[in-house]
N, C-alpha and C positions, 0 to 999 in steps of 0.2 A: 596656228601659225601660218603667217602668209608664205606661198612656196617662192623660190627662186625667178619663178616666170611671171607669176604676179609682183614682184616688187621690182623687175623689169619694164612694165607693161604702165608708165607713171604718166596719170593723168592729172592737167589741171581742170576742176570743174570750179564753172560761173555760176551765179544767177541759184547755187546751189540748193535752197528753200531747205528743207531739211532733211534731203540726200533721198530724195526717192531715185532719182536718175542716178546717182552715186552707186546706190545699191544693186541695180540690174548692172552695172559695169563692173564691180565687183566680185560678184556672180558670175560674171565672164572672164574672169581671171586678170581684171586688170585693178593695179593699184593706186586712190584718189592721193596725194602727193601734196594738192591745196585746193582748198576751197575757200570763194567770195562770195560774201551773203551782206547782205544790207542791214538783215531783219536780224534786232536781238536776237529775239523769242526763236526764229528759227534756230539760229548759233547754238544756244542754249541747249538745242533740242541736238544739234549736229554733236557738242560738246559733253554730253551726256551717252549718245551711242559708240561716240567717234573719240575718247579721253586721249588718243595719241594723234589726232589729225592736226594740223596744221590750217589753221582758220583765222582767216580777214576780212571781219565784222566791220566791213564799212561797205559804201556807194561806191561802186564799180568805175564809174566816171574820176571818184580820185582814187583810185588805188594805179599806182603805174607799171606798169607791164614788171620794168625790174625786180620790183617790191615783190611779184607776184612770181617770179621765179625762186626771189630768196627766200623766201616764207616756203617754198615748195625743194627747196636745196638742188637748184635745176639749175642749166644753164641755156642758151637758144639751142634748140635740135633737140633736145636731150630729151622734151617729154611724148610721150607715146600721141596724145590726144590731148587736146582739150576739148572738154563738153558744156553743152548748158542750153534752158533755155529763157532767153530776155520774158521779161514782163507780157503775159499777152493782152491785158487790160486795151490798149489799144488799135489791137485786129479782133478782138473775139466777137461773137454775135451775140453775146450776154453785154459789152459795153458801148460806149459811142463811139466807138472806131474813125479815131481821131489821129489815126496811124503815125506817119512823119510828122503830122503837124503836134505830136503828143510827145514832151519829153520823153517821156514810159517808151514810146516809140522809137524815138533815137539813141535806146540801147544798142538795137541790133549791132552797131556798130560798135560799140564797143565791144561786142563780142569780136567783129572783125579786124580790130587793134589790137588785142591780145593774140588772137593767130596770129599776125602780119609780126608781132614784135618777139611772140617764143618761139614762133618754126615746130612744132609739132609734129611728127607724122605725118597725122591728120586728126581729122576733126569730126566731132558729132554736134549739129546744132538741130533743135526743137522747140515749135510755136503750134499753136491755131494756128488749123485748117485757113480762117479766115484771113492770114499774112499775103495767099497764093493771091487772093481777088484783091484784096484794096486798091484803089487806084487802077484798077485794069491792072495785075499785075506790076505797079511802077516800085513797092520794096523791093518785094521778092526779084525783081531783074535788077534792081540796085543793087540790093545783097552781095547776089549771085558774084555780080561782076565788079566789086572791091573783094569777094575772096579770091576771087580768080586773076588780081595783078601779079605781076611778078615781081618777087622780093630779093634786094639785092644784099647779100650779107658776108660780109668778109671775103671780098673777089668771086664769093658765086653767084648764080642767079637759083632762084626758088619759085617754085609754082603749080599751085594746087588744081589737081584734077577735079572736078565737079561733074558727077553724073545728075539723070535728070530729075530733081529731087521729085518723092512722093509723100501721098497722104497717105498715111497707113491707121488702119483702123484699130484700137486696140482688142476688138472682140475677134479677131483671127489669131490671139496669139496668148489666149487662156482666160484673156477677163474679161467679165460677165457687165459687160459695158459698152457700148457703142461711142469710144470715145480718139476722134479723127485726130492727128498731127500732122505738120508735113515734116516732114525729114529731111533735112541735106546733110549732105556726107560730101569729104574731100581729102582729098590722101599727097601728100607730096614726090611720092614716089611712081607712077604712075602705074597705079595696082588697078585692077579692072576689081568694082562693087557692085555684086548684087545684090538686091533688097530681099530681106527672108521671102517666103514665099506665103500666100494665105490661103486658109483653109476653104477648102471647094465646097460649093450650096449642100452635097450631100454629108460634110462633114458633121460629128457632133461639136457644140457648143459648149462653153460652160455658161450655167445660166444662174441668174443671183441666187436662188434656192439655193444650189451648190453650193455658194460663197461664204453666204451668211445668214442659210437657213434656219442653225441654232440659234440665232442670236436673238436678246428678248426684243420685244418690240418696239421701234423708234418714238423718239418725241415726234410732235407735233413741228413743221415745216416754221421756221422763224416767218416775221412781216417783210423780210429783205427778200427771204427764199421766194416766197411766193408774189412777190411785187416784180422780181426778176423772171418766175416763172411764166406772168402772166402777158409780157410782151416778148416771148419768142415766137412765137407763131408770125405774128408781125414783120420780126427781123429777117425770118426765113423770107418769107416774101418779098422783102424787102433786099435782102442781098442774096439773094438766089442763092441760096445752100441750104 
């Protein structure tokens, strides 16, 4: 049973896929309130672990803020966070990073209309490394600065603090994985964030052996896997990362 401080702690999560980011927030003692997913087959999956969550299986673009409170039984202010992260198909180094010019691209802001319309707390939002570079930085300092307007709501004003987001690696922090995000965080309250901290060259690792040493041995790499494998070297080069 959820405790009293977790069914406190009400977050909305976006772009939810099938609650992997739901789950580490969870774990931290905060409670997911509603989730928006595009993808059946994710819902499905969310609806099968989640049989009591509150889930809105459509496209983020029409779902309206309000809707996405009352599926969540919230009202503006009332939820701790909202988290998520947009599509990264069009920053990542695995795609043609067609960034803004890519509908997939012009999520991001939809994540930014839903803060701007629930008032949150604050905020956790997650993409590819690759969001920080496109265009010389011109998302990422877009982003930045529609989270960062000030919201006017019922004779106040509102305005979210934005420290300087990073990329944080996920093999500092137990998985056996070199897998980069950047991270922005924003709080309405003006709370000073610091990002965890990562483990120093002399720390130990966890390394895939550990992981999933027992496990029998993999199929064979699909024609997709290895067609996308064979032009990264490429793209490194190509976008310097």
């Amino acid at each position: 049973m959820a405790s009293k401080k977790s069914k406190d702690l009400k977050v909305i999560s976006l772009f939810s896929g099938a609650g992997g980011l739901d789950i580490g927030f969870e774990q931290a003692g905060f409670s997911i309130s509603v989730a928006v997913e595009a993808d059946s087959s994710c819902c499905d999956t969310l609806r099968t672990n989640r049989p009591n969550l509150s889930i809105i299986n459509d496209k983020i673009e029409d779902v309206p803020s309000k809707d996405i409170l009352f599926a969540g039984d919230l009202k503006p202010l009332e939820a701790t966070l909202v988290i998520g992260g947009p599509p990264c198909q069009s920053f990542s180094l695995a795609g043609k990073r067609g960034g803004l010019d890519d509908e997939r691209g012009k999520l991001l802001f939809e994540f930014v209309r839903v803060v701007r319309d629930t008032l949150p707390r604050g905020f956790v939002f997650e993409n590819v490394k690759g969001l920080a570079n496109w265009d010389s930085g011109r998302a990422l300092n877009l982003l930045i600065e529609e989270l960062s307007k000030p919201i006017k709501y019922k004779g106040m004003v509102y305005k979210y603090i934005i420290p300087i987001p990073q990329v944080l690696d996920a093999v500092n922090y137990g998985v056996p994985q070199h897998r980069e995000r950047i991270i922005i965080v924003g709080n309405r309250e003006g709370r000073a964030f610091i990002y965890p901290a990562v483990k120093k060259p002399n720390d130990s690792f966890v390394t895939v052996w550990d992981a999933i040493g027992e496990l029998p041995p993999p199929d064979k790499p699909s024609v997709a896997a290895l067609r996308v494998a064979a032009t990264i070297k490429g793209r490194r080069e190509r976008y310097g990362y």
